[in-house]
C-alpha positions in Angstrom: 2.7 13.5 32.9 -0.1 11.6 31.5 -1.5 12.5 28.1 -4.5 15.1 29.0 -2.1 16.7 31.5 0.3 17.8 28.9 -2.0 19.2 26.6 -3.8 20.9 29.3 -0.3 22.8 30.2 0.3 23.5 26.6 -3.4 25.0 26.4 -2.1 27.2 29.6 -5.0 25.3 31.6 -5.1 25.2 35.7 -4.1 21.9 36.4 -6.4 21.5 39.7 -9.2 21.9 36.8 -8.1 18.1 35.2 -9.8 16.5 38.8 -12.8 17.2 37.0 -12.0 15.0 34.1 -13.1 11.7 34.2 -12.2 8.8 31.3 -14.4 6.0 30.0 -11.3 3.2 28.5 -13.2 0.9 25.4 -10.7 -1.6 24.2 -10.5 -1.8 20.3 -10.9 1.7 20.0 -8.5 3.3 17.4 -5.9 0.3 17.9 -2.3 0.8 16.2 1.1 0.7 16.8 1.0 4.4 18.2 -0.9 5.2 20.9 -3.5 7.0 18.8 -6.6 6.3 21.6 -4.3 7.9 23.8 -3.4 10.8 21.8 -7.8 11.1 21.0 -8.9 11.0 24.4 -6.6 13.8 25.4 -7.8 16.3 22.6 -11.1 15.8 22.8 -10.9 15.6 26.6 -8.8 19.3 27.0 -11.8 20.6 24.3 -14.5 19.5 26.5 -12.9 21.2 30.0 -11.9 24.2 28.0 -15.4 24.4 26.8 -16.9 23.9 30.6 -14.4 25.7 31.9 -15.8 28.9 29.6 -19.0 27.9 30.0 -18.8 28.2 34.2 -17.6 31.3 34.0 -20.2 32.6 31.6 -23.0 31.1 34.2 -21.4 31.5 37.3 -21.5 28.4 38.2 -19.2 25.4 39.3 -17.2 23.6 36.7 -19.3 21.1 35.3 -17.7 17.2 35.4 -15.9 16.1 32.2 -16.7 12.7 30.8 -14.4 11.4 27.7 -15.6 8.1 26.2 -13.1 6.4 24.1 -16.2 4.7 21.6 -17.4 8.2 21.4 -13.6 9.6 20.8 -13.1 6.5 18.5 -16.4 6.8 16.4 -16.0 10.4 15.8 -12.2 10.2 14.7 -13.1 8.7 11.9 -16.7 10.4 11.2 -16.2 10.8 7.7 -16.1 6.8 7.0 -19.3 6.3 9.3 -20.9 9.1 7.1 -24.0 8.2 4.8 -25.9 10.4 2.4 -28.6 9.4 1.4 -27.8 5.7 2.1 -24.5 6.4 -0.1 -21.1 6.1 1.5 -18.7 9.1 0.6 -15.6 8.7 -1.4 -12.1 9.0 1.3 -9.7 9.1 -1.2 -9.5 9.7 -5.1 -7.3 6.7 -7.3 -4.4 9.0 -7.6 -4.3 9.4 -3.7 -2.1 7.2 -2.1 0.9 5.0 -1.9 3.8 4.7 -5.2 6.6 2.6 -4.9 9.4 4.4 -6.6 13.0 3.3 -8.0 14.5 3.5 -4.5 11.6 3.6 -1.8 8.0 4.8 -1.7 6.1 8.3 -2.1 2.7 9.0 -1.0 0.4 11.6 -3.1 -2.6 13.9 -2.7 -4.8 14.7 -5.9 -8.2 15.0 -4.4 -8.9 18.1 -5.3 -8.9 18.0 -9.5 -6.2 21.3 -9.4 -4.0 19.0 -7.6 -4.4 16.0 -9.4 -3.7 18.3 -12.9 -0.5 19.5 -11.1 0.7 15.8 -10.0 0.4 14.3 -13.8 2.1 17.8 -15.1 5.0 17.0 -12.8 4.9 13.9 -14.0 4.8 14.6 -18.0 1.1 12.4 -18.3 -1.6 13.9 -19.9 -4.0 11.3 -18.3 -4.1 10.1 -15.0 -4.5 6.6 -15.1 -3.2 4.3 -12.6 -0.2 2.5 -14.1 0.8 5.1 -16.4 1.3 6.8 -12.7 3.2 3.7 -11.1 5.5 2.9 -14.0 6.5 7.1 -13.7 7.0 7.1 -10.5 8.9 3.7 -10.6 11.5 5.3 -12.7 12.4 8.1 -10.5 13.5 8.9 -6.4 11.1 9.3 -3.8 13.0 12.8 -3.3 12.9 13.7 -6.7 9.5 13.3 -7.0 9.0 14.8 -3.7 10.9 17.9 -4.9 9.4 18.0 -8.5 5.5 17.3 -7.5 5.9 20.4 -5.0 7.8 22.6 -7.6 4.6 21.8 -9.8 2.4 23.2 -7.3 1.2 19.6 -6.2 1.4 17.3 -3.3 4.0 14.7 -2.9 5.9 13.5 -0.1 8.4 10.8 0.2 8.3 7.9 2.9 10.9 9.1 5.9 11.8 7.2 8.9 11.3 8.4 11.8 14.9 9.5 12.3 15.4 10.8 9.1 12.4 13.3 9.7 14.1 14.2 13.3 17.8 15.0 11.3 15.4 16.9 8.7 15.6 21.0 8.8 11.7 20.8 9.2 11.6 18.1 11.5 13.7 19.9 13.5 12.0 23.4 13.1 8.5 21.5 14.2 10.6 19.9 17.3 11.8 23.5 18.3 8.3 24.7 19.4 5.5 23.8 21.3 2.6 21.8 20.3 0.4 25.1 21.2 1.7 28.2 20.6 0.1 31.4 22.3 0.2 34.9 22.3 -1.3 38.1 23.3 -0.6 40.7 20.8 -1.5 43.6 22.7 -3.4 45.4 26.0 -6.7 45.1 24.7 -9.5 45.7 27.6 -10.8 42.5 29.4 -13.5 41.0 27.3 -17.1 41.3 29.0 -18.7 37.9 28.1 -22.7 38.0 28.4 -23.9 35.7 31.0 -25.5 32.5 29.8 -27.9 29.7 30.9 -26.2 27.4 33.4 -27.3 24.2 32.0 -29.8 22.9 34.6 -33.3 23.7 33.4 -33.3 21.4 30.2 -31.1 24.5 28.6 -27.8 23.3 27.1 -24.7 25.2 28.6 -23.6 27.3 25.8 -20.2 28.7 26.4 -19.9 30.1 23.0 -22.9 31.5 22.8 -23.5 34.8 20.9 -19.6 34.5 19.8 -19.1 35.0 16.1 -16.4 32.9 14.6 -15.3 33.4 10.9 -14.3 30.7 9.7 -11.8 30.2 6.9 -10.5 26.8 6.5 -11.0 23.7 4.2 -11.2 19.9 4.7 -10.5 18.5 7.9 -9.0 19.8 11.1 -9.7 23.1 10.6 -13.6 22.4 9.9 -13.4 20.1 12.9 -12.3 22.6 15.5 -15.3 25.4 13.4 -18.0 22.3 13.8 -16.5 22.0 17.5 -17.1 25.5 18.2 -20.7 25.5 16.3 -22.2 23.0 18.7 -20.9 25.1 21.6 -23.3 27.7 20.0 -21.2 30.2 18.3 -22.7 31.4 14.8 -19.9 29.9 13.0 -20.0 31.5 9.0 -17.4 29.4 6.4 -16.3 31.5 4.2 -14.5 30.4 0.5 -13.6 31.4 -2.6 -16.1 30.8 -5.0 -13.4 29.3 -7.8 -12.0 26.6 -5.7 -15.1 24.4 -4.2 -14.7 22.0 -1.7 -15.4 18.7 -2.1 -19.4 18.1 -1.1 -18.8 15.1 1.3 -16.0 16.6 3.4 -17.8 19.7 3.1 -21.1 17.6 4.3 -19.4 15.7 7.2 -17.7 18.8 9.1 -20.4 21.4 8.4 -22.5 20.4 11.2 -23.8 23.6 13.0 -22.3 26.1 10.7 -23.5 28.0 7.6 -21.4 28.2 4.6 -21.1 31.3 2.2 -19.0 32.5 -0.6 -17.1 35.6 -1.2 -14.4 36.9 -3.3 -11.6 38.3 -1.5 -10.0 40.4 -3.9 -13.5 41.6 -5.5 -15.7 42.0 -2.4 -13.0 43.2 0.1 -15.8 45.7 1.8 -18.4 42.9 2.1 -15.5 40.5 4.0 -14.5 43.9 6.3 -18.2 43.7 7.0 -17.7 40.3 8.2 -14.0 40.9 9.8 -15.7 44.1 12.4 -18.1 41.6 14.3 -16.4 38.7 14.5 -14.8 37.6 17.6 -13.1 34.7 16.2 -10.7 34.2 12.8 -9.9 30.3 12.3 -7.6 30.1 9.3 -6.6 26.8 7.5 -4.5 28.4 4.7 -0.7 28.0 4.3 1.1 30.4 6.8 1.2 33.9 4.6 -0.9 33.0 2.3 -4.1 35.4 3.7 -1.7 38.3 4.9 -2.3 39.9 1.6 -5.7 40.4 2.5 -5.1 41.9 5.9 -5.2 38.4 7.5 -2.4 38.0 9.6 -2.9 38.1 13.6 -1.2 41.2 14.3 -3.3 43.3 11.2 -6.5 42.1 12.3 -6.0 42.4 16.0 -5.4 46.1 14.5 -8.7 46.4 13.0 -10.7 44.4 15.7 -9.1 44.6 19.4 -10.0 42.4 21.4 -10.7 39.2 18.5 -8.7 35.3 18.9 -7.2 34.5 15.5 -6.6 30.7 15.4 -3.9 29.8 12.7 -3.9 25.7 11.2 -0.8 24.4 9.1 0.4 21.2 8.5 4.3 22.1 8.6 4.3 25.2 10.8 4.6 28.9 10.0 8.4 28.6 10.3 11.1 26.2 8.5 12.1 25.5 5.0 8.4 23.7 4.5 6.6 26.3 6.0 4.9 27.3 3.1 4.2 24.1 2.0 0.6 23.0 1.1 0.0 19.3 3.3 -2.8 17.0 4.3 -2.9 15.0 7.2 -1.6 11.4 5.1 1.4 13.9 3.9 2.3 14.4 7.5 2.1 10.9 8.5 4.4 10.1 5.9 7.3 12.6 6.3 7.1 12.1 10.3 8.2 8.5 9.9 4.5 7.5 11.3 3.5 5.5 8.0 7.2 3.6 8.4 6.4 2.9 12.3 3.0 1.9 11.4 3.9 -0.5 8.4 6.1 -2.8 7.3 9.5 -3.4 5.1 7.1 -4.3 2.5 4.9 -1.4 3.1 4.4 1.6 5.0 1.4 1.4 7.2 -1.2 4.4 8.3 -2.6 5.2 11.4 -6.4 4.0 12.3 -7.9 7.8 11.5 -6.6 10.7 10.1 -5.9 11.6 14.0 -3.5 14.5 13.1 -6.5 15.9 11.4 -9.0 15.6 14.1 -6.6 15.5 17.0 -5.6 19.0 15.7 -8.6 20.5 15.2 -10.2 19.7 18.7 -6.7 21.1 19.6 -7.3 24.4 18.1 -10.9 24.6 19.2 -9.7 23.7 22.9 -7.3 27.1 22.4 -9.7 29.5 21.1 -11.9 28.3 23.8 -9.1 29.1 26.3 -8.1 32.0 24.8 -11.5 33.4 25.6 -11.5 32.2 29.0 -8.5 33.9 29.3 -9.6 37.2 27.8 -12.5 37.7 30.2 -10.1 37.6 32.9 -7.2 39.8 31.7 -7.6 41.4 27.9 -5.4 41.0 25.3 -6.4 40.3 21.4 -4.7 36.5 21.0 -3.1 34.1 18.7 -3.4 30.7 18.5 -1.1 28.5 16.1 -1.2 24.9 15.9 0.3 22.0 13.2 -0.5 18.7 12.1 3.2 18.0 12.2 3.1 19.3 15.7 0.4 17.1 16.4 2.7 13.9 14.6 5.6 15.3 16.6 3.7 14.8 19.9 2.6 11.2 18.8 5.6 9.9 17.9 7.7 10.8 21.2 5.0 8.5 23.0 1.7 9.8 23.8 0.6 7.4 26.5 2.5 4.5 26.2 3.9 2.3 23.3 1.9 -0.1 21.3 4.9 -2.1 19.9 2.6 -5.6 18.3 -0.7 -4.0 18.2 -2.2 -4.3 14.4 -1.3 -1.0 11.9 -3.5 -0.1 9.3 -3.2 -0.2 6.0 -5.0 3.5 5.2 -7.0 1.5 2.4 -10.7 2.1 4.0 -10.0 0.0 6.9 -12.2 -0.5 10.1 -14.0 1.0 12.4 -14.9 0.7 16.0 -17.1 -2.1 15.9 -18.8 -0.2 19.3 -19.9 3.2 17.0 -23.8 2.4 17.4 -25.0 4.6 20.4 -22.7 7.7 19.1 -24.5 7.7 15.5 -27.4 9.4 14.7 -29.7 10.6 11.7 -30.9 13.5 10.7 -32.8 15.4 7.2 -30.8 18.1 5.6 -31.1 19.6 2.1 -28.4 17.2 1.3 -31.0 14.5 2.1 -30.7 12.0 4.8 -27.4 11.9 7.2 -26.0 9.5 9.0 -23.7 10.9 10.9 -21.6 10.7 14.3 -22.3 12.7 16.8 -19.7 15.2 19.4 -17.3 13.5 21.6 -17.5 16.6 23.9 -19.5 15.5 27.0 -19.8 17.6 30.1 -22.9 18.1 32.6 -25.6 20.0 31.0 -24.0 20.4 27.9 -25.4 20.3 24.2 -26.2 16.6 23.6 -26.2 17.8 19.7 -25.7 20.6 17.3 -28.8 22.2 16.0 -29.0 22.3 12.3 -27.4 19.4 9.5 -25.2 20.9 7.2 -26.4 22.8 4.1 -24.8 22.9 0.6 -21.4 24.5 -0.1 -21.7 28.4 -0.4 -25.4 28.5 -0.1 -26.0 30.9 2.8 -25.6 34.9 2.4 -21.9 36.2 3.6 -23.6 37.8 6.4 -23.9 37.2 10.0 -27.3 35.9 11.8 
């Protein structure tokens, strides 16, 4: 089975529906060892005919033709490095993110966030976090034991695996055990009734998620992704956070395209989320699996409350295994999986050309919600989606496509990008100034060319629905 075929059956898609699909191929785009173009074109090509695929039954019409571009696919993989502000280029990774060499291999660390980095230099006995009192640490000590004390700190660590050792690891194998999108109907909720919806051809973008509410609860990458995904589509997309941990502004700018962003205590305004929770038709969650269920999050206690909604679940290890509730970021994930070893070097592991686990997955999870309602209006049912950046790392490393054994890896140290990005960039004014930004990947006749609004500023919008 080709690439878009085998996500299209894992999305529980009709495979007569892929004729529609047609592919534009742009060499240079995304090059690595792995088949990472491959692996692009298939998620955002599944989005896009789940999206027309909704949007044909909304406006009772044919499905509209498909048309994945790999410069589009290519540009937008890596739209926070074509990002500008203001003329100003956003910041990808802090100092103490990135690569170690330890006393017996290599460990790779996330301390973007400052609770993360305070966590990493606590495990590490530092009270300052400058670069070589970091290296000469870590050069003392295991990959594993760092691995093992980082994580016991609350931080983020992981140690450099081969591909092998992650498939004879308990997680590895708990990740292998499943399917790259798992699905559920939780109960016999009536058929949803979807209001019809203007069928494109009048100088009207095709809305399929039109008048859909979709609460979204997710942070950084793959989960904003698939929320930003579902925003152009027209849903009124609300991100919702705590107000004690902010996101970082230029992630926060680059994936809150469409969307509106609020604050809101969980704990202290539980009545104002329930507000929230009782129209929404969509829950995305980004969170560690378990970690909102004390808040009346998980998928079975909210399809309690609201019959009928689509909760969409994001990990980066999976809700089951012994790293299940692990925190992880896409560069973890590359790094346990044995991708960084395949993509680098004895001297050095590698990274792939994006972080494609972190938009591969999130165009993923959109792609499922959008089926999910699809296949509500035909039969009922609340759903579940669940979907993992391991998964997605899973699915790339047993050969997505075909092998790119000689190609160039990359180095994950800023990198390039497709030289071809021009026509899929655009600008736009925003309160957080001027944006450069790329645009949607999803094409399909008549529709949106664009979303509608730039983003705003972190928790600046009313926890309310429009």
């Amino acid at each position: 089975m080709t690439d878009i075929e085998t996500a299209w059956s894992e999305l529980g898609g009709d495979p007569a529906r892929l004729s529609r699909v047609s592919t534009v191929v742009r060499e240079g785009a995304l090059q690595g060892r792995l088949p990472v173009r491959e692996l692009a074109r298939a998620c955002v090509g599944v989005c896009a005919l789940a999206a027309a695929e909704l949007g044909a039954r909304r406006a009772g019409i044919e499905l509209p033709a498909v048309r994945v571009d790999d410069g589009a696919v290519a540009t937008t993989f890596v739209s926070e490095r074509h990002l500008l502000i203001d003329g100003r280029a956003p910041v990808a990774f802090a100092p103490l993110s990135r690569f170690w060499r330890t006393a017996d291999g290599w460990v790779r660390t996330h301390a973007n966030y400052p609770h993360h980095r305070q966590r990493l230099l606590a495990a590490l006995g530092l009270p300052e976090g400058r670069v070589p009192s970091v290296e000469s640490a870590l050069a003392e000590r295991s990959a594993l034991e760092v691995e093992e004390a980082v994580y016991a700190a609350g931080g983020l660590a992981v140690a450099l695996r081969t591909p092998e050792e992650w498939a004879a690891h308990a997680q590895g194998a708990a990740v292998a055990a499943r399917p790259l999108v798992e699905r559920e109907r939780l109960d016999s909720a009536p058929a949803r009734v979807l209001a019809p919806i203007a069928p494109g051809d009048d100088g009207t973008p095709l809305l399929p998620a039109a008048r859909l509410r979709v609460l979204d609860l997710t942070r950084v990458i793959a989960g904003p992704v698939a929320t930003r995904t579902l925003a152009l589509l027209g849903a009124d997309v609300l991100r919702v956070d705590a107000p004690q941990v902010p996101e970082i502004p230029d992630a926060h700018a680059d994936t809150g395209f469409g969307k509106r962003s609020a604050t809101l205590d969980l704990a202290a305004d539980g009545r104002a989320f329930e507000e929230l929770l009782a129209a929404a038709d969509v829950v995305v969650t980004g969170y560690r699996p378990g970690a909102l269920d004390r808040f009346g999050l998980s998928a079975r206690a909210l399809a309690e409350r609201r019959p009928g909604v689509v909760v969409a679940q994001l990990s980066a290890w999976g809700a089951y295994g012994p790293w299940a509730g692990r925190r992880g970021f896409d560069s973890l994930v590359q790094v346990a999986t044995g991708i960084a070893a395949a993509e680098g070097s004895p001297e050095k592991p590698g990274a792939l050309p994006a972080q494609a686990l972190d938009h591969g997955t999130g165009y993923l999870l959109a792609a499922a919600v959008l089926r999910a309602l699809t296949e509500q209006s035909h039969e009922g049912g609340s759903r579940v989606v669940r979907l993992a950046l391991a998964g997605t790392a899973q699915w790339l490393m047993n050969g997505v496509g075909h092998d790119r054994a000689g190609e160039t890896s990359y180095d994950g140290a800023g990198g390039t990008v497709y030289d071809g990005a021009g026509p899929w960039l655009a600008e736009a004014d925003s309160a957080l100034g001027r944006l450069r930004y790329a645009r949607s990947p999803l094409s399909f006749a008549g529709g949106p060319p664009d979303w509608t609004r730039p983003p705003g500023p972190w928790g600046a919008d009313a926890p309310r629905w429009s």
